[in-house]
Each structure stands twice: as C-alpha cells, then as structure tokens.
LUMKOL-836413 format. One record per atom (N, C-alpha, C): residue number from 1; atom name; x, y, z. Coordinates in steps of 0.05 Angstrom, whole numbers, plus 5000, padded with zeros to 4 digits. Example, Ala and Ser with C-alpha at 12.3 -4.5 7.8 and 13.67 -1.06 7.14 Angstrom:
BEGIN
 num atome   xx   yy   zz
   1     N 5264 4886 5156
   1    CA 5246 4910 5156
   1     C 5264 4934 5156
   2     N 5257 4955 5142
   2    CA 5273 4979 5143
   2     C 5258 5001 5157
// end
This chain:
BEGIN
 num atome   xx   yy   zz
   1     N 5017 4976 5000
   1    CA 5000 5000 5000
   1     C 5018 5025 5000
   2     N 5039 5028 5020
   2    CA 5062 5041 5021
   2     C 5062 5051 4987
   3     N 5072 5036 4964
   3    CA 5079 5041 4948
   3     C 5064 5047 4936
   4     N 5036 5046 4936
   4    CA 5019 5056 4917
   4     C 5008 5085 4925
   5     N 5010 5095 4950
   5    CA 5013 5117 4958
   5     C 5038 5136 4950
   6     N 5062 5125 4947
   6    CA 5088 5132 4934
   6     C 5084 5135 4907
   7     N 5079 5117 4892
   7    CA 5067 5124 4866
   7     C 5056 5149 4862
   8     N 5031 5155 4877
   8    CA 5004 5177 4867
   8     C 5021 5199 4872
   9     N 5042 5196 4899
   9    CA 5053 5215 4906
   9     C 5072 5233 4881
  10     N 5083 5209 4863
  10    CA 5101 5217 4849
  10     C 5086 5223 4816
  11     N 5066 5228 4819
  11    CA 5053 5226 4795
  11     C 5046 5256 4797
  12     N 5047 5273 4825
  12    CA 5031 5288 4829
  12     C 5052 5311 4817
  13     N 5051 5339 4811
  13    CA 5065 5362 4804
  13     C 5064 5367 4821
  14     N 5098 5387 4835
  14    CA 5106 5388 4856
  14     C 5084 5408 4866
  15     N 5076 5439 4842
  15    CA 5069 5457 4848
  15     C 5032 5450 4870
  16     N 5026 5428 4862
  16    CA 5000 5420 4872
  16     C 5001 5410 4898
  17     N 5026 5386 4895
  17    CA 5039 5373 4926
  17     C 5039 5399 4949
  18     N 5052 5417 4942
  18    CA 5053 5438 4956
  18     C 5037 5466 4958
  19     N 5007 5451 4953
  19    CA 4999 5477 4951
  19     C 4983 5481 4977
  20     N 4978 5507 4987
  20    CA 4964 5502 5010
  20     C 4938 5521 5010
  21     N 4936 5538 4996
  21    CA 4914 5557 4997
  21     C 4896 5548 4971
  22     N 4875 5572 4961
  22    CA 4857 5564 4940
  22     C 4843 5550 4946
  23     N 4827 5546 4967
  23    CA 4800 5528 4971
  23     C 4810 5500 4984
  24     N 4842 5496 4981
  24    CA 4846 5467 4983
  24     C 4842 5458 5014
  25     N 4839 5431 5027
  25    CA 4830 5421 5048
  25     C 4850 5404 5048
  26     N 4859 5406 5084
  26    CA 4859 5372 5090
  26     C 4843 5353 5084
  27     N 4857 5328 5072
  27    CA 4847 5300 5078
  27     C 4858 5276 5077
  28     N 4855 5261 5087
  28    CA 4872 5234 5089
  28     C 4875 5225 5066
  29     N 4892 5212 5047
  29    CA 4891 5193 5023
  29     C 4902 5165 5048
  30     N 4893 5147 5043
  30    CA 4905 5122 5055
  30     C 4908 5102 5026
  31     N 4901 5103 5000
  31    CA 4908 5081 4991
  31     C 4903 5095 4950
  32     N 4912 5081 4936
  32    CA 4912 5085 4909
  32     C 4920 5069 4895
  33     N 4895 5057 4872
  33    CA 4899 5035 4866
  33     C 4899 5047 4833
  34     N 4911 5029 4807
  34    CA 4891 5033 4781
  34     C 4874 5021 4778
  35     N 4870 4994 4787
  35    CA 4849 4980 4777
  35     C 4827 4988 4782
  36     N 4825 4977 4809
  36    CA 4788 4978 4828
  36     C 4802 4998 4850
  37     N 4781 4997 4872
  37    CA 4786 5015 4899
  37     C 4787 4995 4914
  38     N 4809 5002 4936
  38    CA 4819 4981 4955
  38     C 4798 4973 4976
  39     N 4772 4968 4971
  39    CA 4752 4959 4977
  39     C 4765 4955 5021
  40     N 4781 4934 5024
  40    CA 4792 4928 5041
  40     C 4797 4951 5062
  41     N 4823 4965 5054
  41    CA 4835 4992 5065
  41     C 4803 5008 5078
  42     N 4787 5008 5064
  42    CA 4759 5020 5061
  42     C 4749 5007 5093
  43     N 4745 4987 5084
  43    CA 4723 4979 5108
  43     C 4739 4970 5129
  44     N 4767 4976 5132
  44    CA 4776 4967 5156
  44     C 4781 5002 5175
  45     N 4782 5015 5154
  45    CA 4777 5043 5169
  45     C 4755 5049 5175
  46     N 4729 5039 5167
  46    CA 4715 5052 5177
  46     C 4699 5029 5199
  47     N 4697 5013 5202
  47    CA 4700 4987 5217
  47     C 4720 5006 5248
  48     N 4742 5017 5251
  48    CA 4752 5033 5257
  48     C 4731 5065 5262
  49     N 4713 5068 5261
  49    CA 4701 5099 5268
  49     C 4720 5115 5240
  50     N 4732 5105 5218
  50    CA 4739 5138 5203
  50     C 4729 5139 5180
  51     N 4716 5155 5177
  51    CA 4698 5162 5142
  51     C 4709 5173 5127
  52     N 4715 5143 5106
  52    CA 4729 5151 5082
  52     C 4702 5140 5066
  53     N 4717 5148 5040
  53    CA 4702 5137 5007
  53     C 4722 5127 4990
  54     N 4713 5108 4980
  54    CA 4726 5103 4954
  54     C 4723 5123 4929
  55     N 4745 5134 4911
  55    CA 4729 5141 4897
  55     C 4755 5148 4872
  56     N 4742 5159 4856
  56    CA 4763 5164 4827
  56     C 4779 5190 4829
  57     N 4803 5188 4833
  57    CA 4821 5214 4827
  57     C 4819 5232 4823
  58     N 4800 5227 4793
  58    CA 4796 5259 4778
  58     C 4777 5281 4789
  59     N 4762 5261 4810
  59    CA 4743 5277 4821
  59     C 4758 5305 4842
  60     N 4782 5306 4848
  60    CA 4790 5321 4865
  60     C 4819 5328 4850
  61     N 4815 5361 4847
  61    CA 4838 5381 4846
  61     C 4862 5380 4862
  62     N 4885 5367 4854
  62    CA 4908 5372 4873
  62     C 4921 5337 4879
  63     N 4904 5321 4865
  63    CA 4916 5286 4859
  63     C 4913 5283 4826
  64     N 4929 5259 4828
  64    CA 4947 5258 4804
  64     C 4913 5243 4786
  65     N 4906 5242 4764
  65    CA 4882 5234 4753
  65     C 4893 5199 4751
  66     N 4866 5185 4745
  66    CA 4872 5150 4738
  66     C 4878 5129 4763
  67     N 4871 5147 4784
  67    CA 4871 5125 4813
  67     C 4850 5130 4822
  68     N 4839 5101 4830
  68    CA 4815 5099 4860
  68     C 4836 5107 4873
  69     N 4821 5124 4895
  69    CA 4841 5131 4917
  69     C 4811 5121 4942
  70     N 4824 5113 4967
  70    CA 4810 5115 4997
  70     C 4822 5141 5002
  71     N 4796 5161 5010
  71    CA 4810 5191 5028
  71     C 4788 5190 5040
  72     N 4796 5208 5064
  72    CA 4776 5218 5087
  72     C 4762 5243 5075
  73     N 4743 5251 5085
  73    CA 4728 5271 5085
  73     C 4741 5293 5088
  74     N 4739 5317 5076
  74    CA 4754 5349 5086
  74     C 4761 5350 5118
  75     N 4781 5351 5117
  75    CA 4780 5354 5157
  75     C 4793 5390 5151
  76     N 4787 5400 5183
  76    CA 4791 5421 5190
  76     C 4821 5434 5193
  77     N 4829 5413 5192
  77    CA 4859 5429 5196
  77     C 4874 5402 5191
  78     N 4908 5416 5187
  78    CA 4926 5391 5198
  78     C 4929 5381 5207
  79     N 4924 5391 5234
  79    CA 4932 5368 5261
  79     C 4900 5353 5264
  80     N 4877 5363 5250
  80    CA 4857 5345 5251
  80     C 4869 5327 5241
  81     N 4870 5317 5212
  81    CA 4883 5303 5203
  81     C 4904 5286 5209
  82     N 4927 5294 5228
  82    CA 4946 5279 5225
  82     C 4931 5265 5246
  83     N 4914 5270 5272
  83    CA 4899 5263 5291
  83     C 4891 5235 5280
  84     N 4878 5240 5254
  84    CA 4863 5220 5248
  84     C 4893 5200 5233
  85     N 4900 5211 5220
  85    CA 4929 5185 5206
  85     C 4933 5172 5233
  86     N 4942 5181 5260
  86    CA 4947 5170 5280
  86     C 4926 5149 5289
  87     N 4903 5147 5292
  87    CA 4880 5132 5296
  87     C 4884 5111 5274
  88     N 4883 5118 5249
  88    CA 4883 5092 5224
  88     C 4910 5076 5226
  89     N 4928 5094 5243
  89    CA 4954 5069 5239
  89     C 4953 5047 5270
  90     N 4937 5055 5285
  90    CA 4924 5040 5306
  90     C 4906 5021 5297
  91     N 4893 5024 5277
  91    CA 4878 5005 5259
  91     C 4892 4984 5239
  92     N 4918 4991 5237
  92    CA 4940 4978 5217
  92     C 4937 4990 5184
  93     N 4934 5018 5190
  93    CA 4932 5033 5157
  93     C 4944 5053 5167
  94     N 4963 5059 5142
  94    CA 4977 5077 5143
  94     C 4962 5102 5119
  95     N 4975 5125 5117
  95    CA 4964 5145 5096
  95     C 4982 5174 5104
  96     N 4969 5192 5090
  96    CA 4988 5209 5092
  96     C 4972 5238 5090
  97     N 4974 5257 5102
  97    CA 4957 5285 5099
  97     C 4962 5298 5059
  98     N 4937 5305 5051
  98    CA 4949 5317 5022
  98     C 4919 5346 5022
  99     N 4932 5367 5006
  99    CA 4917 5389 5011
  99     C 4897 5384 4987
 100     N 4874 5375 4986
 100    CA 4863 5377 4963
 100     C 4839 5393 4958
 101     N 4818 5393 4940
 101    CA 4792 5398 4936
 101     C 4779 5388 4916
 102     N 4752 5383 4923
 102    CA 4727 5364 4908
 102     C 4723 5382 4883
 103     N 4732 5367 4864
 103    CA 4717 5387 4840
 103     C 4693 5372 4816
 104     N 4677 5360 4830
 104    CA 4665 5348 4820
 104     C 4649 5338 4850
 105     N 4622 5349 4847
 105    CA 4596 5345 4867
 105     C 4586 5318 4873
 106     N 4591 5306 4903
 106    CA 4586 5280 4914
 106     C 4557 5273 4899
 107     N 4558 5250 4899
 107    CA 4527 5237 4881
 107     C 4505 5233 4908
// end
C-alpha cells in the first residue's frame, strides 16, 4: 500500500503537492489503486470509526488523475488530520495528509 501511495505521490506536480491555499482542504489519502478501489483499506477504516470513500482521482483538484484513491472527508485542519492518520495506523493503515479539493459534486 506504502507504494501505491508513493506512486500517486510521484505522479503528482510538485506545484500541487505543495499547495496550500485556494479552497484546498485537509484530507487523508490512505490508499491508490489503478484497477478497482481498495475495497479492504475502506472497510477496515471505517469498521475503525473513520469516514472515508472510495472514489476516482479525477474527482478532486490537487491528485494525480487515473487512481481509485480511499481519502477521508475534508477535515479542519492539519493536526485534525494527522489526529486521524494516527487513529488509522492503530487500525493497521497507514496514509498520509494531502491538501486537496472536490471538484466534482458527491452523488
């Protein structure tokens, strides 16, 4: 999983990796797949109390397009976030904080 997180990571333009203003949000990415969505990673976090979605890349400004990714919901800040990475690796999932935003309206 490690590496498929390393992947998206490296797919991403630095200028986006680092962006922090413009609407963008905390949120957890914990997983990124090409095929399907890590169905797994999914329900063991939230089995766990943390609300993620599966869902397609392109839907969100600031990740690389062509991955299911598992991410958490917009959290409020960083340290919300890292709060919560800390909780999911108590669960045995790891992930990593990324500044993004929804550009494309939940169904």
């Amino acid at each position: 999983m490690r590496r498929l997180i390393l992947a998206l990571a490296l797919c991403l333009p630095a200028s986006l990796a680092g962006a922090q203003g413009g609407g963008l949000q905390p949120h957890n990415l914990y997983s990124s797949t090409r095929d399907r969505a890590d169905l797994v990673t999914m329900r063991r976090l939230i089995a766990c109390g943390i609300q993620v979605a599966a869902e397609d890349s392109n839907f969100y400004e600031g990740l690389a397009s062509g991955f299911y990714v598992v991410i958490s919901d917009p959290l409020p800040s960083r340290a919300a976030a890292e709060a919560q990475l800390a909780r999911a690796q108590n669960c045995g999932v790891t992930g990593q904080v990324r500044m993004v935003r929804r550009k494309i309206a939940p169904h």
